[in-house]
FIRO-865073 format. One record per residue (C-alpha): residue in one letter; x, y, z. Coordinates in Angstrom, 3 decimals, padded with zeros to 6 digits, always signed. Example, Ala and Ser with C-alpha at 12.3 -4.5 7.8 and 13.67 -1.06 7.14 Angstrom:
<rs>
[r a, [+012.300, -004.500, +007.800]],
[r s, [+013.670, -001.060, +007.140]],
</rs>
This chain:
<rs>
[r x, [-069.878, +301.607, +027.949]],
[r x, [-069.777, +304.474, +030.433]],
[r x, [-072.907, +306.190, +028.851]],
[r x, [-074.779, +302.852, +028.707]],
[r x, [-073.931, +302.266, +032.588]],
[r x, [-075.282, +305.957, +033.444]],
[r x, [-078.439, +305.711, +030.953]],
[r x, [-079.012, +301.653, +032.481]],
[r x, [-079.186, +303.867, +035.870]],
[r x, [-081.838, +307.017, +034.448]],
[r x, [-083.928, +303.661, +033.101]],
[r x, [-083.738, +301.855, +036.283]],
[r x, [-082.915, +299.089, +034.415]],
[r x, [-081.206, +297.414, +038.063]],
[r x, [-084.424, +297.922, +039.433]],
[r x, [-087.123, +295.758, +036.687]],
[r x, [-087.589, +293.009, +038.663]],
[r x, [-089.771, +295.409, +041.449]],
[r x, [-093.233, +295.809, +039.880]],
[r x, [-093.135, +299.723, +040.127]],
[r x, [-089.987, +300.278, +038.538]],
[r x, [-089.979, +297.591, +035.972]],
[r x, [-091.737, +298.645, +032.160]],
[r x, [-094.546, +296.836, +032.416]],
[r x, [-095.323, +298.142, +035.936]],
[r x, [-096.922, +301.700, +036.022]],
[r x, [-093.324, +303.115, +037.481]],
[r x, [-094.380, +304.334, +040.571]],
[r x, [-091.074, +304.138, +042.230]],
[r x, [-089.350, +305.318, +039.613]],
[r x, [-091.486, +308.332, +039.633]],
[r x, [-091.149, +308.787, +043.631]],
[r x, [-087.627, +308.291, +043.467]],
[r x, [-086.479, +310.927, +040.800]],
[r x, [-089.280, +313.291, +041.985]],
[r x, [-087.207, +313.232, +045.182]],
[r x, [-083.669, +313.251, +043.850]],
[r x, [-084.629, +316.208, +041.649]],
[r x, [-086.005, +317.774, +045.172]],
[r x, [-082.832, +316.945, +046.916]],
[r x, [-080.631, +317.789, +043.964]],
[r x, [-082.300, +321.004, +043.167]],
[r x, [-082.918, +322.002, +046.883]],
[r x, [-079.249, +321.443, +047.480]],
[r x, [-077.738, +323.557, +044.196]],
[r x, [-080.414, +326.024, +044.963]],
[r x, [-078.529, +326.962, +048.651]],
[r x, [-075.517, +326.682, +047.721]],
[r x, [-075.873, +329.215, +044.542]],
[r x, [-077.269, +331.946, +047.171]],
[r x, [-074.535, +331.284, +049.359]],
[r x, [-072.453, +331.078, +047.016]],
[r x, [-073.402, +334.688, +045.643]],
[r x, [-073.658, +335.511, +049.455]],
[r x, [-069.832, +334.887, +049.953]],
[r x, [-068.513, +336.821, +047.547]],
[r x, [-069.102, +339.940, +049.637]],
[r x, [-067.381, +338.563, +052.679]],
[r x, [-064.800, +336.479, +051.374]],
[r x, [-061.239, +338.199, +049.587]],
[r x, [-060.497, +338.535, +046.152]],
[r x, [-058.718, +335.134, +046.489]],
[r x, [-061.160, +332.780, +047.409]],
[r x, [-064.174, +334.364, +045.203]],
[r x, [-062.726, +332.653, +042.509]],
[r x, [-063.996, +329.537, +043.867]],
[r x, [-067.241, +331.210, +044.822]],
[r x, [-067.550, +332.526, +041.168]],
[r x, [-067.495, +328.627, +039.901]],
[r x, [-069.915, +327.257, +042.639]],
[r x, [-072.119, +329.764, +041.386]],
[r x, [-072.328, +329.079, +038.237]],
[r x, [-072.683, +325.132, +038.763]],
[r x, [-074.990, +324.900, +040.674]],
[r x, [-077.073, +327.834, +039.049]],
[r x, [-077.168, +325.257, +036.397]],
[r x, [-078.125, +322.269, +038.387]],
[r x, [-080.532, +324.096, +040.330]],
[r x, [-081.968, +325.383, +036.350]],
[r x, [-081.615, +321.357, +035.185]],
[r x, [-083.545, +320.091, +038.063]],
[r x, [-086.252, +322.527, +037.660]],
[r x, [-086.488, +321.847, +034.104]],
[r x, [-087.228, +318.205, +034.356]],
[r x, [-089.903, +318.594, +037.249]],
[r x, [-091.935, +320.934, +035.120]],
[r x, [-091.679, +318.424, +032.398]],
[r x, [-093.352, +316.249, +034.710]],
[r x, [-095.678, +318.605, +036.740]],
[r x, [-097.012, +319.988, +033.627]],
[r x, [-097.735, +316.577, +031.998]],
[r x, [-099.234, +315.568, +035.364]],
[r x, [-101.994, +318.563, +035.394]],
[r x, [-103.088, +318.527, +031.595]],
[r x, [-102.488, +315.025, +030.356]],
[r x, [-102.474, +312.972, +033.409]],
[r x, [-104.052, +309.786, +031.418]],
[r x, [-100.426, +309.998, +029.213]],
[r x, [-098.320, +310.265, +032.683]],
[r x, [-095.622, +308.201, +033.294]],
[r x, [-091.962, +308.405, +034.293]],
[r x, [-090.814, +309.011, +030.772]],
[r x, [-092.701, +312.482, +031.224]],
[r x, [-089.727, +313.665, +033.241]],
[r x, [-087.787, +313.257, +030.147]],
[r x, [-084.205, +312.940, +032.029]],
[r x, [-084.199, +309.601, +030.597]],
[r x, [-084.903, +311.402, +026.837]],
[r x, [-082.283, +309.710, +024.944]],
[r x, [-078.657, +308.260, +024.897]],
[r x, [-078.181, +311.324, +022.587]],
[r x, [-079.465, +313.694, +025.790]],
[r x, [-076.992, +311.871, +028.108]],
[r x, [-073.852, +312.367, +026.028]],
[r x, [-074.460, +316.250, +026.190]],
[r x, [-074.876, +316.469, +029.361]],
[r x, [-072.126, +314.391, +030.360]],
[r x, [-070.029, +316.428, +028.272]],
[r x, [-070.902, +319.841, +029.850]],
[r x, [-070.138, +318.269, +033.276]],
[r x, [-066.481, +317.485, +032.239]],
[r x, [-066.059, +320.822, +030.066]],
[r x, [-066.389, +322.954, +032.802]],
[r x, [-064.829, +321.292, +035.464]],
[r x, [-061.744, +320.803, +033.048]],
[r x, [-061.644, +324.517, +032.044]],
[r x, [-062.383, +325.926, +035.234]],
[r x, [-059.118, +323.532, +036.768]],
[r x, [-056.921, +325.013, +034.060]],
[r x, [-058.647, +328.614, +033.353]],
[r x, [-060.707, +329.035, +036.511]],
[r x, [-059.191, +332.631, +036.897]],
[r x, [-060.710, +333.277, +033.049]],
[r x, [-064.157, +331.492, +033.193]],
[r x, [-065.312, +333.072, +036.464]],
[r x, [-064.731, +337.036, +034.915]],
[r x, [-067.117, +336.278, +032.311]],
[r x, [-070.289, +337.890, +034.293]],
[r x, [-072.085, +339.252, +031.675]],
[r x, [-071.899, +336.174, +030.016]],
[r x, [-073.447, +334.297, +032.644]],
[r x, [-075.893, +337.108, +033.194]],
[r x, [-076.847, +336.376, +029.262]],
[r x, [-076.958, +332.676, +030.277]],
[r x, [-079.671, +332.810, +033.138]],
[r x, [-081.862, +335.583, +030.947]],
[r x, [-081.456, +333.181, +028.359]],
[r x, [-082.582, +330.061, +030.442]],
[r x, [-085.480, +331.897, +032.816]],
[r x, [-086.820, +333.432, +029.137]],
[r x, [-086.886, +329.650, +028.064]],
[r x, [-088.096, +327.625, +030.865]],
[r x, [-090.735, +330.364, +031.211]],
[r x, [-091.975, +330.118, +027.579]],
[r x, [-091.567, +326.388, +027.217]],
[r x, [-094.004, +325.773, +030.571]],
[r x, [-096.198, +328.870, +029.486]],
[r x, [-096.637, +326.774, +025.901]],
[r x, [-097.586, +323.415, +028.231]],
[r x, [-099.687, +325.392, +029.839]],
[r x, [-101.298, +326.846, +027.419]],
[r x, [-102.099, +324.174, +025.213]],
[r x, [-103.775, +322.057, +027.579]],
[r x, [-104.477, +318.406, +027.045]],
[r x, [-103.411, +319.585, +023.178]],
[r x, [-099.494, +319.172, +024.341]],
[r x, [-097.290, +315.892, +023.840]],
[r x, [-093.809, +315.059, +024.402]],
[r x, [-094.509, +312.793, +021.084]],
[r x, [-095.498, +313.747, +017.505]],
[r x, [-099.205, +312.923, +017.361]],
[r x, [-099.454, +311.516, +013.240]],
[r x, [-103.279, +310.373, +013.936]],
[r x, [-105.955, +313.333, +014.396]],
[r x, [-107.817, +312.825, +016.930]],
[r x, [-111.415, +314.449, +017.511]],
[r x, [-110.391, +316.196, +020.076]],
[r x, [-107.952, +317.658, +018.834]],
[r x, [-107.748, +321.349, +017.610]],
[r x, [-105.324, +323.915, +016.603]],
[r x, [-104.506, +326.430, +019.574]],
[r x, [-103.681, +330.056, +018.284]],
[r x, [-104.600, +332.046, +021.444]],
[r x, [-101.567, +333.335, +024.187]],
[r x, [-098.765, +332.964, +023.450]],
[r x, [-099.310, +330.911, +020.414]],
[r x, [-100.570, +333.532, +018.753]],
[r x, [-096.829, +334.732, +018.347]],
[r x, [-094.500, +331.876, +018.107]],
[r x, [-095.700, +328.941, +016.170]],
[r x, [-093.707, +326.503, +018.541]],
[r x, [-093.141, +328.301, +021.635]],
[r x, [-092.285, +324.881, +023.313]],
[r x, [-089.413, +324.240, +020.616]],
[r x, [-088.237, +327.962, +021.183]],
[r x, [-087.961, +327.792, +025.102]],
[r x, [-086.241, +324.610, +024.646]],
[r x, [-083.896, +326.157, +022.711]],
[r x, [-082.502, +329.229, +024.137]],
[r x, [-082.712, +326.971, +027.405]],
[r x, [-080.417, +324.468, +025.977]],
[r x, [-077.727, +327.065, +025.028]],
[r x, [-078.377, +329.415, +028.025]],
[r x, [-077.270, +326.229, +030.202]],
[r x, [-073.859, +326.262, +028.089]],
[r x, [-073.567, +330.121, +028.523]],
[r x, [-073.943, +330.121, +032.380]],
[r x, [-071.169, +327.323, +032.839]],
[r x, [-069.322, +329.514, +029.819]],
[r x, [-068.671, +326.410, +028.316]],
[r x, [-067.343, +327.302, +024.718]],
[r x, [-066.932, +324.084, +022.814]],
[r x, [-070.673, +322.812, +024.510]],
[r x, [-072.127, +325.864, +023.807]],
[r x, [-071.626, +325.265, +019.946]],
[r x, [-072.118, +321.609, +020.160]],
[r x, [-075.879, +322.479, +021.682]],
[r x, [-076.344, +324.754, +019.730]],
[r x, [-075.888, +322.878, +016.468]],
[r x, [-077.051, +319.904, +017.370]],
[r x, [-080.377, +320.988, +018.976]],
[r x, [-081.203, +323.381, +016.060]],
[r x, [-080.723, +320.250, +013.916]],
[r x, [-082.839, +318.149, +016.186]],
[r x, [-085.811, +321.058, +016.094]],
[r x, [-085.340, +321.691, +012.083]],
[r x, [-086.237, +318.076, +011.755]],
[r x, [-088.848, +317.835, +013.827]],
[r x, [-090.576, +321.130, +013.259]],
[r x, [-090.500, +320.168, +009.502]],
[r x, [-092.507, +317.064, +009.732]],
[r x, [-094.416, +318.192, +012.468]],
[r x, [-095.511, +321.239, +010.428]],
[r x, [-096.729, +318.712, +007.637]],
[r x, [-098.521, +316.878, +010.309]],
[r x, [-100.724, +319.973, +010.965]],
[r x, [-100.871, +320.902, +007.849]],
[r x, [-102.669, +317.469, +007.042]],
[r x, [-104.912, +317.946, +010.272]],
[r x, [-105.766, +321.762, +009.900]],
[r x, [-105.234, +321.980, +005.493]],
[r x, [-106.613, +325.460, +005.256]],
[r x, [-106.074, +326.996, +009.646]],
[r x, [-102.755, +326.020, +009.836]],
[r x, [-101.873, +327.498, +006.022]],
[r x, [-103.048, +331.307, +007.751]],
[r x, [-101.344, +330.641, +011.270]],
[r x, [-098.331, +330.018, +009.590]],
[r x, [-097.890, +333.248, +007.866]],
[r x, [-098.988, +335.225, +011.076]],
[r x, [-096.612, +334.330, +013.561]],
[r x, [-092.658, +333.432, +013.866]],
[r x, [-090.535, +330.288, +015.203]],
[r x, [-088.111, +333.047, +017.132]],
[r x, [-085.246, +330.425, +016.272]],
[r x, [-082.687, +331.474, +014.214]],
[r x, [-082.479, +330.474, +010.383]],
[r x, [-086.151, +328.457, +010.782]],
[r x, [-088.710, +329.649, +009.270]],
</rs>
C-alpha cells in the first residue's frame, strides 16, 4: 500500500483531472514540475555534499561522523537526480518527437520504486546502529562514485552517440531509418547504455555502503539486463542478419557473466 501511495505520487495520479498532468494530456506540468524538483533536489544534495566534505577539516573527530554520512547521502541524491535529468535531456535533444514525462524514467516501474525505497531505509538504519562503521569505509565510497561517474558517463555518451537510433523501449518493428551504429564507443561495448546502467546501479549501493542493497541491485539488475539483452540481441539479429552476426564477435558487454 505504501509503494502504491509513493508510485500514485511519481504518476501524478492526484493530479489527472488538470489537462497537463493527466495521460491523455501531453504532461506538461508533470514535466515542469519534476524538472524542478530534480533542480531543487539535486541543487540542494549537491551543497550540502561540498559542505559536507568542507566540514570535516574544521569540525573534531566527533562530529565528522555525522559529516561522513551527509556525505555520502547526499553524494547519492545529488548522483540520482542527475541521472534522471539526463534521461530526460538526452531524450529531449535526439528524439524529441518520442518526449514525454515517462522519458525521465523516475516513474520506471513499481519494481524501480521498491529498490529505491529500500536503499533509503538501509542506510539510515545501519548508519543509526553502525554509523561509527559505515562512515570508515572511504575507499569503498571512493569505488562507489568511480563506479557511478564511469556509468552515468558511458550510459549518456551511448544516448549520445546513437542519436535518434536510442529508445528507452525495445523497438521489435524495423524501421527505415533505422541502422546499426558501430562507431564511438559502440565500437567497444555492444550495449554501452546497459553497462553504464549497471555499474551505476551498484556504485549507488557502494557509496551509501549499503551491503544487503548492494547485492539485491546487483542481482536483480543483472537479471533484468540478461533478459533484455537476450531478446534484444535477437531483435537485431532479425534487423541486421549478417552486420550484427560480425559486431557481435568484435566487441564485449563489459558486464560480468554476459556474453
Amino acid at each position: 500500500h505504501v509503494v502504491d501511495r509513493i508510485y500514485g505520487l511519481l504518476e501524478y495520479s492526484n493530479s489527472q483531472h488538470y489537462p497537463h498532468f493527466s495521460k491523455e494530456g501531453q504532461g506538461r506540468g508533470k514535466i515542469g514540475t519534476t524538472g524542478f524538483l530534480l533542480g531543487l533536489f539535486g541543487g540542494f544534495h549537491a551543497a550540502t555534499f561540498m559542505a559536507s566534505i568542507a566540514s570535516l577539516f574544521v569540525l573534531s573527530e566527533g562530529f565528522q561522523l555525522y559529516a561522513k554520512i551527509m556525505a555520502m547521502w547526499s553524494f547519492y541524491v545529488a548522483a540520482l537526480c542527475v541521472f534522471h535529468f539526463l534521461e530526460f535531456f538526452s531524450t529531449a535533444l535526439f528524439q524529441p518527437s518520442t518526449l514525454s514525462y515517462d522519458s525521465y524514467v523516475v516513474n520506471h516501474s513499481k519494481e524501480y520504486t521498491i529498490a529505491a525505497i529500500a536503499s533509503f531505509f538501509e542506510f539510515w538504519i545501519e548508519s543509526l546502529m553502525f554509523g561509527r562503521y559505515k562512515s570508515s569505509m572511504h575507499w569503498v565510497v571512493i569505488a562507489g562514485i568511480t563506479s557511478i561517474i564511469i556509468g552515468q558517463a558511458t550510459r549518456t555518451t551511448a544516448m549520445w552517440q546513437c542519436g535518434d537510433n536510442f529508445s528507452h523501449k525495445i523497438v521489435d518493428k524495423k524501421l527505415a531509418c533505422h541502422r546499426l551504429v558501430t562507431h564511438g564507443i559502440y565500437s567497444i561495448l555492444r550495449h554501452p547504455s546497459y553497462f553504464g546502467w549497471f555499474y551505476w546501479s551498484i556504485g549507488t549501493q557502494l557509496v551509501l555502503c549499503n551491503p544487503i542493497c548492494f547485492l539485491f541491485y546487483s542481482i536483480t539488475v543483472w537479471r533484468f539486463l540478461n533478459d533484455r539483452i537476450s531478446y534484444e540481441e535477437d531483435i537485431l539479429k532479425h534487423f541486421f542478419p549478417s552486420e550484427y552476426e560480425a559486431y557481435m564477435r568484435s566487441t564485449i558487454i563489459g558486464i560480468p557473466f554476459l556474453t
